[in-house]
N, C-alpha and C positions, 0 to 999 in steps of 0.2 A: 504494500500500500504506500502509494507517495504521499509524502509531508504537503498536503494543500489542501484549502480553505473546502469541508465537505458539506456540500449544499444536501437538500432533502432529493433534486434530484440527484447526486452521485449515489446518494444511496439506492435510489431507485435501481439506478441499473449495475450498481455492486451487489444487488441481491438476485437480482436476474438473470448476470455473470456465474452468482453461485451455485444457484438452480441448475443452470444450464453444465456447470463442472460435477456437481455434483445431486443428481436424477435421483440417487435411490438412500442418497445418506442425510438429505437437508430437505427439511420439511417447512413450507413457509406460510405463513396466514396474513388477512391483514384483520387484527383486531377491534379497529372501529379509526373512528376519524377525528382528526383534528377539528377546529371550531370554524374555519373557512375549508371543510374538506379535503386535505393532505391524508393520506394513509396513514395509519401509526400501523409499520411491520413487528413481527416476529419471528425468529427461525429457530428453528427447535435443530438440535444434533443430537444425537443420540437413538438408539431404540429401548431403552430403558423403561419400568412401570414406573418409578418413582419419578420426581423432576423435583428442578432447581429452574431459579428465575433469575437473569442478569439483565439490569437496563440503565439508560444511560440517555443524556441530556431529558432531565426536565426541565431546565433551563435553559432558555435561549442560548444564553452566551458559553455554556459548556458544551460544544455540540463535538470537542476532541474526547470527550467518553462515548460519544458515536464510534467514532474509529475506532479507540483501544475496545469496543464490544465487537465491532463485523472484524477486525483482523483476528479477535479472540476464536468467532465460527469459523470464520474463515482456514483457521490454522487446524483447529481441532478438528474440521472436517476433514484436511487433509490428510492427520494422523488416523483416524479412525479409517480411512479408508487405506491406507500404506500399512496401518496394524504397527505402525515403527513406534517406539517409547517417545513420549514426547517430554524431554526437559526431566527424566525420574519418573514419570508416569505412565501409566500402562492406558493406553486410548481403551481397552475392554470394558473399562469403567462405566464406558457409553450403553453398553450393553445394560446395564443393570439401573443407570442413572441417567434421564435427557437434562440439556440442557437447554432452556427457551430464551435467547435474544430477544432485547427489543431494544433495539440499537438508540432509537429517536422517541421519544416520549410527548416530544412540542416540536413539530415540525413546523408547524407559524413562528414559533418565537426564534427558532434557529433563522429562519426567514427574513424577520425583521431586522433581526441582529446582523446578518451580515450585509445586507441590501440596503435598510435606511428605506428612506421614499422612494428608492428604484425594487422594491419588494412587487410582488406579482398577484397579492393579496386584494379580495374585494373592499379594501379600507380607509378612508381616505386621510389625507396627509395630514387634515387639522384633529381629524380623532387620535392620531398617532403621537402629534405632535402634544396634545393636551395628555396624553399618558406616559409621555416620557419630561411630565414638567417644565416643557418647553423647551428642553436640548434639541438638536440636532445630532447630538451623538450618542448613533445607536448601538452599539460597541455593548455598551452596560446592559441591555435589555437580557431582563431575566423569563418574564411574563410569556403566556401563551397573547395569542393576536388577541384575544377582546380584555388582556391585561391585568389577570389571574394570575398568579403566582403557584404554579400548579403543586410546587410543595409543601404548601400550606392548604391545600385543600383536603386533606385525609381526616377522620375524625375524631382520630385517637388526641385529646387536647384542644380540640379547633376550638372551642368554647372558648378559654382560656390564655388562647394566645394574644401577645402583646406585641406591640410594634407595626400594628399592619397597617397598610396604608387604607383610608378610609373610601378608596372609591381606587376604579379601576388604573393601574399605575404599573411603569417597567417592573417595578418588584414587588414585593411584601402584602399585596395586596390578597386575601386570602377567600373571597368572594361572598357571596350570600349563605351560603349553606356548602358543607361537604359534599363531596362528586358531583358538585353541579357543573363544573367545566366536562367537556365528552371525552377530551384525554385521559383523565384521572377516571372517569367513569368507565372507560374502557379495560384500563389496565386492571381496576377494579374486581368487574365482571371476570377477565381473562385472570387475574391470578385466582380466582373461585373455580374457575375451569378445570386447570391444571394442578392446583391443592400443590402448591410447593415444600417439600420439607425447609427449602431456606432460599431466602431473599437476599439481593444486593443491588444498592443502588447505585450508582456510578454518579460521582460531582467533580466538580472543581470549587477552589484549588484548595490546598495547604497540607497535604501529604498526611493526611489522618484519617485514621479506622474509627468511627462511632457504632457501637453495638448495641446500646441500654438504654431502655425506653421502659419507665416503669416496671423493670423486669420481673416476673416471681421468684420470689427468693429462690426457689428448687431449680428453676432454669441460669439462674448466675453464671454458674461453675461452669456451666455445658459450653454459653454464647462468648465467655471470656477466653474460653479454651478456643475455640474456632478464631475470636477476633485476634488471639495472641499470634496464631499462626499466619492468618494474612499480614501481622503487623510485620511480622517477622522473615517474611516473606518479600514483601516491596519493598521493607526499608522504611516505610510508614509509623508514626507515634500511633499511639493506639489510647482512645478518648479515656480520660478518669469519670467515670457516668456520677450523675448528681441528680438528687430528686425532684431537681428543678428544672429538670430538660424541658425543652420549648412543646416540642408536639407537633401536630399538623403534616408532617411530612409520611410516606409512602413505608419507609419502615418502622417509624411510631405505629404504625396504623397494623402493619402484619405483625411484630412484636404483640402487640394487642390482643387482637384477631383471633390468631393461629398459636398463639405462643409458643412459636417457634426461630429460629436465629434470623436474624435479619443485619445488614451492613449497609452503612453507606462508608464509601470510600472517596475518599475526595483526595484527587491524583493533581500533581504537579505543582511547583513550589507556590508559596502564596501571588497572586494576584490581586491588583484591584478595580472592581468594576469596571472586568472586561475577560476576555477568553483568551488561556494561556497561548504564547506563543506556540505556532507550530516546530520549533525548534526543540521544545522537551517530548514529542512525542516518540522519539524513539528510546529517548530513557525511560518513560514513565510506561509503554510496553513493554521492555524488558524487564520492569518492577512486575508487573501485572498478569504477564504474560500464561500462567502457570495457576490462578489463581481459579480459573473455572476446574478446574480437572481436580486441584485442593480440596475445593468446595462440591465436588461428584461426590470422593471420596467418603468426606465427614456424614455426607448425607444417605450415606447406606445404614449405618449406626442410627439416625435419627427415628424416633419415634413419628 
């Protein structure tokens, strides 16, 4: 995969490519649709009964956790079909455990974010312009296009949280009611689908593993153990959890839910409001790289 800027159509046809390489080992859906109609994909590897769930950019401006999730299929495809060890790992794993990509989460906001007022969106410039506070630079946009903060839409804490912006806005802005944006709705529905024994969400930036979200005490031990390994693993600090976690986000919400391991990983050095250069992504893949096939693993154990 080259280091350049990855619009929602390159994914388009980087899944299409994969399809096309890969007929009988990659299985793809589209789960429901963005808020001006974009596909939100899926691609499942594996032929596994159990699954695990990887996804990446709910935020516009993080859309290089796009990447490091399709080079993650991408690769694992090709091991499971070579049958070669990938990295200390046996590709067989796939057999027993799938993996479900979903590369792009807000393909509007990735949209906005790199387009500005040349975006291709039914939206017009002053609505745009009155949700980005009246910048012109769209760089920072987090929001999905009607300017949702799609990580703050979950309902594990939405009550509760603080800081949001009071009306729709590039960030923080956490909407009327939980799953009312169609992205989060989506993902929603599809992680009910597939009943994952474990969740990871894919962020930018600041190089840390967060695990703990209200955890029950019995489950501690299990999700510290798992997040110790991916910390350990990337190279990543790994979060001290507090009782006073925020909430609203996608693994508050399965943590919750399912009580079962959930991550969000946030790759690449700190940033601020704006989308890591594309110059760390071939370190912050090689941090990463290894970390679906980790997380196969842990998940044959899991209840």
């Amino acid at each position: 995969m080259r280091a350049e800027t990855y619009t929602p159509d390159k994914l388009k046809s980087h899944i299409e490519a994969l399809t096309d390489k890969y007929p009988n080992l990659l299985k793809t859906n589209i789960i429901g649709h963005s808020s001006y109609g974009q596909p939100i994909w899926a691609l499942r590897v594996g032929n596994g009964e159990r699954n695990i769930i990887i996804h990446g950019a709910h935020h516009g401006r993080e859309w290089i956790t796009s990447m490091i999730v399709m080079k993650m299929a991408e690769e694992y495809a090709e091991a499971y079909k070579t049958k070669e060890p990938y990295h200390g790992f046996e590709p067989s794993i796939l057999d027993e455990v799938s993996i479900w990509f979903v590369p792009m989460v807000n393909p509007d906001g990735v949209e906005i974010q790199q387009n500005g007022f040349s975006h291709s969106l039914p939206i017009s410039s002053h609505e745009l312009l009155m949700m980005n506070g009246g910048s012109v630079d769209f760089s920072r946009w987090k929001a999905n296009g009607k300017g949702i903060d799609l990580n703050r839409q979950y309902p594990a804490g939405w009550d509760e949280l603080e800081g949001s912006a009071p009306f729709p806005f590039y960030q923080l802005y956490k909407g009327r009611e939980p799953f009312e944006a169609p992205e989060v709705k989506a993902l929603e529905e599809f992680t009910k689908e597939i009943n994952p024994q474990l969740a990871v969400a894919y962020h930018s930036s600041g190089r840390v593993v967060y695990w703990y979200y209200k955890t029950k005490m019995e489950n501690v031990m299990r999700d510290w153990k798992i997040a110790s390994s991916v910390a350990e693993t990337t190279g990543y600090k790994i979060d001290t959890p507090v009782e006073t976690a925020m909430g609203g986000g996608y693994t508050d919400w399965f943590i919750s839910a399912y009580e079962r391991p959930a991550l969000t990983i946030e790759v690449s050095y700190e940033v601020n409001e704006t989308s890591p250069p594309l110059s760390v992504f071939k370190e912050e893949w090689l941090r990463n790289r290894t970390i679906g096939f980790l997380l196969a693993q842990e998940a044959i154990h899991l209840k």
